[in-house]
VOVEX-489221 format. One record per residue (C-alpha): x, y, z; residue in three letters. Coordinates in nm, 4 decimals, decimal comma. Each point is the difference from the previous one (the first is absolute). Layout:
REM residues N
+----------+----------+----------+------+
|       c1 |       c2 |       c3 | code |
+----------+----------+----------+------+
|        X |        Y |        Z |  ALA |
...
+----------+----------+----------+------+
***
This chain:
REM residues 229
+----------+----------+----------+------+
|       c1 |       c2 |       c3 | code |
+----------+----------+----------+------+
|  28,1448 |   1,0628 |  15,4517 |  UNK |
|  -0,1351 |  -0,2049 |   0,2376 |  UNK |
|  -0,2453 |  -0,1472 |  -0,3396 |  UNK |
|   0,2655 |  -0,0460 |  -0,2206 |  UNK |
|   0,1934 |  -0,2032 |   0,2567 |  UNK |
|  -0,3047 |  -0,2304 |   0,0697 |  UNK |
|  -0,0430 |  -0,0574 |  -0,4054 |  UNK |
|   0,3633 |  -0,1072 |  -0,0165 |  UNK |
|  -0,0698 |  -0,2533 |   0,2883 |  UNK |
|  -0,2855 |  -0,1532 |  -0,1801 |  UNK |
|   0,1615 |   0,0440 |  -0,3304 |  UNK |
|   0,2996 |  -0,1743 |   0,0997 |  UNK |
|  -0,2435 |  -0,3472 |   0,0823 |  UNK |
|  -0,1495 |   0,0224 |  -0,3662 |  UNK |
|   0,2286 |   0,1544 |  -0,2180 |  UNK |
|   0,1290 |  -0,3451 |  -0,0989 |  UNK |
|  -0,2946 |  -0,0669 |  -0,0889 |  UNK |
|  -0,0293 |   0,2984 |  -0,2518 |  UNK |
|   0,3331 |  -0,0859 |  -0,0800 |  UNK |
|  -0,0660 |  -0,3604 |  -0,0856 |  UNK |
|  -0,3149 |   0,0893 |  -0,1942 |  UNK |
|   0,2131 |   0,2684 |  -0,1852 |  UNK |
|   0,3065 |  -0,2609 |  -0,0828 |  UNK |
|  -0,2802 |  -0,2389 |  -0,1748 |  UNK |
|  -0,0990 |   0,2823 |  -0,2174 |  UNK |
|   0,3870 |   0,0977 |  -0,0953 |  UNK |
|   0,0142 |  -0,3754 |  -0,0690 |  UNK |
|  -0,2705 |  -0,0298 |  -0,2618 |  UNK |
|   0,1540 |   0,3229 |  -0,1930 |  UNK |
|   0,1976 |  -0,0309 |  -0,3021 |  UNK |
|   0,1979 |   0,3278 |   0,0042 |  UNK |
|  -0,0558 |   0,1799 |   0,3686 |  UNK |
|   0,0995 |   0,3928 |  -0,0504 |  UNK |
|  -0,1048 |   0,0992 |   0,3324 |  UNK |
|  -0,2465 |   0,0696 |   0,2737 |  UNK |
|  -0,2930 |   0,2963 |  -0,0438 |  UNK |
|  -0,0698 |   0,0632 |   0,4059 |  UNK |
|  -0,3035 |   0,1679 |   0,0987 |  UNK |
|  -0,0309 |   0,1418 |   0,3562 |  UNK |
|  -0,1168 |   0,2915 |   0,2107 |  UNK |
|   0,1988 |   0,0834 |   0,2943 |  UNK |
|  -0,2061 |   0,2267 |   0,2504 |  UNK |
|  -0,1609 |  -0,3243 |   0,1442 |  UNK |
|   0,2037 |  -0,2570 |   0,1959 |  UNK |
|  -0,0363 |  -0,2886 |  -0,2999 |  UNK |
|   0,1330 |   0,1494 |  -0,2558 |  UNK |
|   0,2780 |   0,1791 |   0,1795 |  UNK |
|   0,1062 |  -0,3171 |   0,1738 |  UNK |
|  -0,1120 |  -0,3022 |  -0,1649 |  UNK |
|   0,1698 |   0,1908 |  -0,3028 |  UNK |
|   0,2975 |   0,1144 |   0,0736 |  UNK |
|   0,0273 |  -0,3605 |   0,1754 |  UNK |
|  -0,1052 |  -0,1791 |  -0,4019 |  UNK |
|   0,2439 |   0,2154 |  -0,1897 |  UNK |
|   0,3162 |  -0,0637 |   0,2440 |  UNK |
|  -0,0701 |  -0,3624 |  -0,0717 |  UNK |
|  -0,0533 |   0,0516 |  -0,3610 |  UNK |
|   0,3285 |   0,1978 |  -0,0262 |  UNK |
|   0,1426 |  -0,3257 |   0,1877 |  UNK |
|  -0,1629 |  -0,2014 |  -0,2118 |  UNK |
|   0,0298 |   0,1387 |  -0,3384 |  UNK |
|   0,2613 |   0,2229 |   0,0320 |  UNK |
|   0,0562 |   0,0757 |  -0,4017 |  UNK |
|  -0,3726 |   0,0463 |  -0,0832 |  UNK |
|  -0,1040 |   0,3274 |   0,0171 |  UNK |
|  -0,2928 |   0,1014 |   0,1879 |  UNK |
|  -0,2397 |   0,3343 |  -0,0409 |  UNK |
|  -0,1779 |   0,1261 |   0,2609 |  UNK |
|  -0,3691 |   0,1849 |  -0,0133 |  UNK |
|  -0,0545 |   0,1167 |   0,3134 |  UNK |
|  -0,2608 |   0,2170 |   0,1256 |  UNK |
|   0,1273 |   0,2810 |   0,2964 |  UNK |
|  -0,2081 |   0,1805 |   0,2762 |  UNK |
|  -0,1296 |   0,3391 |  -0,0164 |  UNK |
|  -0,0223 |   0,2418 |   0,2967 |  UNK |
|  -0,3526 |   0,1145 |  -0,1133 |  UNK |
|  -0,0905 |  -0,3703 |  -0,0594 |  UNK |
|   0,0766 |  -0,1876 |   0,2153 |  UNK |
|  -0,1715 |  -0,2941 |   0,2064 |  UNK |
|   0,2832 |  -0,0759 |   0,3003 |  UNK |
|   0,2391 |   0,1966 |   0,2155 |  UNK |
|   0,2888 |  -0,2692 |  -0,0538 |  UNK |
|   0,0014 |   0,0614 |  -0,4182 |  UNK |
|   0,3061 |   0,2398 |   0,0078 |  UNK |
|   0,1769 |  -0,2580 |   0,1975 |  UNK |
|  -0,0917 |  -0,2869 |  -0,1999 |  UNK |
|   0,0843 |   0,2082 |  -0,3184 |  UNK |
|   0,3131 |   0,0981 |   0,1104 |  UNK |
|   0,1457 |  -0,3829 |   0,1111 |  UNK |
|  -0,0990 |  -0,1847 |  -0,3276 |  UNK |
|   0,1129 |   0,3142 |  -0,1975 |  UNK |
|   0,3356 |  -0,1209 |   0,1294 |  UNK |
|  -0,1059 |  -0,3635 |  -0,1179 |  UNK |
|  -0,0959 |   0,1484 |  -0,3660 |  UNK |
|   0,3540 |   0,1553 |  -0,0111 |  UNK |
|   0,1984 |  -0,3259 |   0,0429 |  UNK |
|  -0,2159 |  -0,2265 |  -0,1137 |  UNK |
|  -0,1829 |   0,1419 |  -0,3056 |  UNK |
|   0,1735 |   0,0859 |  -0,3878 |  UNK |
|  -0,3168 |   0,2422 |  -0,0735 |  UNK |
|  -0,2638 |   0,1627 |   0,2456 |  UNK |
|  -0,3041 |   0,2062 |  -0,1915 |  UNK |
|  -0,1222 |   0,1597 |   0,2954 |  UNK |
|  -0,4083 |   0,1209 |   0,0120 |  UNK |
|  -0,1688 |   0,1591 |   0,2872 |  UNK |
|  -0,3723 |  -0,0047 |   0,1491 |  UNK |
|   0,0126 |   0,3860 |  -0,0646 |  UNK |
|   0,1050 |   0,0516 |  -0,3609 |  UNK |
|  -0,2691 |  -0,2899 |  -0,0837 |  UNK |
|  -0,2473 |   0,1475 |   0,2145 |  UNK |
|   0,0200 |   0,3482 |  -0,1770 |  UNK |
|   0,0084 |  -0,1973 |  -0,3480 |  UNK |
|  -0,3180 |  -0,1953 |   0,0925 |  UNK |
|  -0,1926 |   0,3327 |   0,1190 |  UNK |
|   0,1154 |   0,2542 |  -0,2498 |  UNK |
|   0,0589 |  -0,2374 |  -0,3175 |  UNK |
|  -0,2592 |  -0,2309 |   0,0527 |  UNK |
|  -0,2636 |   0,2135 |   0,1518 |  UNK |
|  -0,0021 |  -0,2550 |   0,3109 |  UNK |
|  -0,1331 |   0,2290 |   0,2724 |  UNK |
|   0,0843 |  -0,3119 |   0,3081 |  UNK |
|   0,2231 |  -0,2421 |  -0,1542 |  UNK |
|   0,0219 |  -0,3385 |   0,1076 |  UNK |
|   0,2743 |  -0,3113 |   0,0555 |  UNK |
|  -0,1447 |  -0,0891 |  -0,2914 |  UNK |
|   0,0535 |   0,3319 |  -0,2122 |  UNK |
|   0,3322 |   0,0090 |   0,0874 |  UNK |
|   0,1452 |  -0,3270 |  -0,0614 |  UNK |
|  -0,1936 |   0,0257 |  -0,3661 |  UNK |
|   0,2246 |   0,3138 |  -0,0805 |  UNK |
|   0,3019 |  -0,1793 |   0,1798 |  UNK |
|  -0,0472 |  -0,3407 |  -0,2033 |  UNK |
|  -0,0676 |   0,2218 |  -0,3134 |  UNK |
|   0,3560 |   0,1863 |   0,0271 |  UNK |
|   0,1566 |  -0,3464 |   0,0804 |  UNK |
|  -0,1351 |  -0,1410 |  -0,3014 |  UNK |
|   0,1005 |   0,2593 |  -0,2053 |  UNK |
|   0,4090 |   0,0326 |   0,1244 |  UNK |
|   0,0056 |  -0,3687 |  -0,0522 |  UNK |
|  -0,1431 |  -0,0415 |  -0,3454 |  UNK |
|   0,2934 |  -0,0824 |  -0,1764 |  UNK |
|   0,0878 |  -0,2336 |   0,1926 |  UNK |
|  -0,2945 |  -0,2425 |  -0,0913 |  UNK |
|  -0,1033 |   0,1622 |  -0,3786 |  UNK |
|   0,2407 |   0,0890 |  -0,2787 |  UNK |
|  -0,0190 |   0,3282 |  -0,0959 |  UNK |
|   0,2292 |   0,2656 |  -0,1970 |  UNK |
|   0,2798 |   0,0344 |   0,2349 |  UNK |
|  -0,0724 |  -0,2917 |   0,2866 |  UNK |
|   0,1818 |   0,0230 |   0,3553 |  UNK |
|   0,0880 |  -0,2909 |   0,2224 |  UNK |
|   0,0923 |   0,0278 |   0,3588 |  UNK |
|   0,3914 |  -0,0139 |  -0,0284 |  UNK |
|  -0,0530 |   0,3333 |  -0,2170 |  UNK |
|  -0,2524 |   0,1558 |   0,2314 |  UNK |
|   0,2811 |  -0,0514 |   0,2724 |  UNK |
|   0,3032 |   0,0726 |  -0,2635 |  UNK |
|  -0,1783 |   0,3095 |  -0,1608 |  UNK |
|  -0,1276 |   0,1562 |   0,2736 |  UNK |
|   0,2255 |  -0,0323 |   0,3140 |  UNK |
|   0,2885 |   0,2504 |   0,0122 |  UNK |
|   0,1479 |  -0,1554 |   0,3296 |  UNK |
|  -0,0696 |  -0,3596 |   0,1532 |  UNK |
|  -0,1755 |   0,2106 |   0,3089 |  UNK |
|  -0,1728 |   0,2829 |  -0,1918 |  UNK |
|  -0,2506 |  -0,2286 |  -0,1421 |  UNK |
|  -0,3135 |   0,1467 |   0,1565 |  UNK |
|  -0,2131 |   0,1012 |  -0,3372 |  UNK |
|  -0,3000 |   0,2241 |  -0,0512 |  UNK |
|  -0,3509 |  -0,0500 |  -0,2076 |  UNK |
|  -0,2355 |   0,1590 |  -0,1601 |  UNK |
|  -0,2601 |  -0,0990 |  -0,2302 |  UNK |
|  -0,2329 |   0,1929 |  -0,2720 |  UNK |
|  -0,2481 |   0,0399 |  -0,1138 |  UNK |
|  -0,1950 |  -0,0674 |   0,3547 |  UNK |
|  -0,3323 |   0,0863 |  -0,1441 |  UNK |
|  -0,3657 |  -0,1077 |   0,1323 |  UNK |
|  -0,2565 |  -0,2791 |  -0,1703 |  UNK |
|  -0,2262 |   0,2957 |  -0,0912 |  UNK |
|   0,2803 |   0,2012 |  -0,2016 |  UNK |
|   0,1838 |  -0,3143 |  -0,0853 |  UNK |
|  -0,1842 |   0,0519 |  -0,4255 |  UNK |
|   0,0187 |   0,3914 |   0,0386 |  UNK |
|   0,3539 |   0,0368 |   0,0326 |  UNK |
|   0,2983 |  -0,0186 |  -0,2919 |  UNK |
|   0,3006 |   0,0820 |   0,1405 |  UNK |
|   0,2851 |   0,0558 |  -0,2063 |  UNK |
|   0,3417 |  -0,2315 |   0,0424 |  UNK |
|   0,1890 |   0,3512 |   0,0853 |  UNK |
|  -0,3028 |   0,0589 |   0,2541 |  UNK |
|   0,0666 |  -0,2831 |   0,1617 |  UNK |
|   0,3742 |   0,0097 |  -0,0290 |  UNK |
|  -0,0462 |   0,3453 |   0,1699 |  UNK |
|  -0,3001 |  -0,1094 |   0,2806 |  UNK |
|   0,2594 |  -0,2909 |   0,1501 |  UNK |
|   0,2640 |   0,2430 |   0,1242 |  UNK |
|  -0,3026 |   0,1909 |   0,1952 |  UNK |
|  -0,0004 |  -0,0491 |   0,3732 |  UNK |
|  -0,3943 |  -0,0770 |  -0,0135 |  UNK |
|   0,1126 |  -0,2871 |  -0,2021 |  UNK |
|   0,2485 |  -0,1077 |   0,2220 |  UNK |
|  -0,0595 |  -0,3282 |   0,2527 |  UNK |
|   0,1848 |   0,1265 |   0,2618 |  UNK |
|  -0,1052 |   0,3810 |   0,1427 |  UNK |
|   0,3158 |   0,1816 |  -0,1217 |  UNK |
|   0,0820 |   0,2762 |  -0,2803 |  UNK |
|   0,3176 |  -0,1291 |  -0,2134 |  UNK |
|  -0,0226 |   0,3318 |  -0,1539 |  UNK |
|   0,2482 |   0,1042 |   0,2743 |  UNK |
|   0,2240 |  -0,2445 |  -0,0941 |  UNK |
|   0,1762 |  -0,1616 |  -0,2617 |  UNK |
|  -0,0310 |  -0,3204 |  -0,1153 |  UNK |
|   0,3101 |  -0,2704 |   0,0072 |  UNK |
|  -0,1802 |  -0,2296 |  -0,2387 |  UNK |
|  -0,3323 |  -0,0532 |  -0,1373 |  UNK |
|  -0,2203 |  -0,2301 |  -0,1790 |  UNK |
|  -0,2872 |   0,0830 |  -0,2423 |  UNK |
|  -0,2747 |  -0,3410 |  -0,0718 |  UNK |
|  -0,2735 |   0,0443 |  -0,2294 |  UNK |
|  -0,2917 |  -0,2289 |  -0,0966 |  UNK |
|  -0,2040 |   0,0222 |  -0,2960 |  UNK |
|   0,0185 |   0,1281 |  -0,3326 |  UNK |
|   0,3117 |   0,2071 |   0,0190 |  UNK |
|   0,3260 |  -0,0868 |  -0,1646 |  UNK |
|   0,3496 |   0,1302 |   0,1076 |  UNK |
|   0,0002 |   0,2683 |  -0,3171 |  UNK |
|  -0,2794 |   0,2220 |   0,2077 |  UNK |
|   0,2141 |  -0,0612 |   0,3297 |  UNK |
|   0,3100 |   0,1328 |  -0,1366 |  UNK |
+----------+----------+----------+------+
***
């Protein structure tokens, strides 16, 4: 805690700064919808310097919605003894102060990189590929038009039952490696089907055991809604 308490000191002396640099950007936009947020809150940065940048934003622009990405902790990967803390304070901080949170963790992407990807030691590097890949993908339709395109407002609208229950899951398929990449033809009911698997999920959980409140299917490529439905 002790981490996360030092961050928000420092953060505190340059978040204006972020703030200001942020405000120029808003300014140059025709039509702002919102803020896309990236973070990971086991270290003491993105926990505090964070939480500190979205409680100003919600200040700031109150009506614009903002999405959170933000990559959790695992207890079998983890790099500091202070991550639960730090996860647990800005998880309070994505609660207020966030409209949508699509939460990953090190340990889903970990397994993805070593069983999908036939990564035996994956790197930083590895993992922020399959992270930026998934990102990419959930916000397609937001910069290319497309069969059935989804701003932000519906993101929030369409898949938020309650203001505070607005933590979401992902998954992604096909996760597939270079050297299989021109073997495999996978079906659009295949991967309809692989999604809702827990090795395809980004966060090391089995929805099977659940149910789901609300849920959001994207494809790219050649498929049309007729082989969806």
């Amino acid at each position: 805690m002790l981490l996360m308490f030092y961050v928000i000191a420092v953060g505190k002396e340059i978040v204006d700064l972020c703030l200001d640099r942020v405000r120029k950007l808003a300014d140059n936009c025709t039509g702002l919808q919102g803020f896309l947020v990236f973070n990971a809150v086991g270290g003491g940065t993105g926990s505090g310097l964070g939480s500190l940048l979205l409680e100003r934003l919600s200040v700031d622009y109150g009506k614009k919605s903002k999405l959170g990405f933000t990559i959790y902790p695992s207890p079998q990967v983890s790099t500091a003894v202070v991550e639960p803390y730090n996860s647990v304070l800005s998880t309070h901080s994505l609660l207020e102060h966030t409209d949508v949170a699509v939460l990953l963790d090190n340990e889903a992407i970990y397994d993805i990189c070593r069983r999908s990807l036939d990564i035996e030691r994956p790197t930083y590097t590895n993992l922020n590929r399959l992270i930026s890949q998934i990102i990419s993908s959930l916000t397609t339709s937001l910069r290319f038009d497309g069969a059935i395109n989804v701003d932000i407002t519906e993101f929030q609208t369409n898949l938020v039952p309650y203001p505070r229950i607005h933590f979401m899951l992902s998954s992604y398929a096909p996760v597939i490696s270079a050297a299989k990449a021109y073997h495999e033809q996978l079906s659009v009911p295949e991967i309809t089907n692989a999604v809702f698997e827990p090795a395809s999920m980004m966060a090391k959980c089995d929805p099977r055991h659940g149910k789901y409140m609300a849920c959001c299917l994207m494809y790219r490529g050649d498929v049309v809604p007729k082989d969806v439905n």
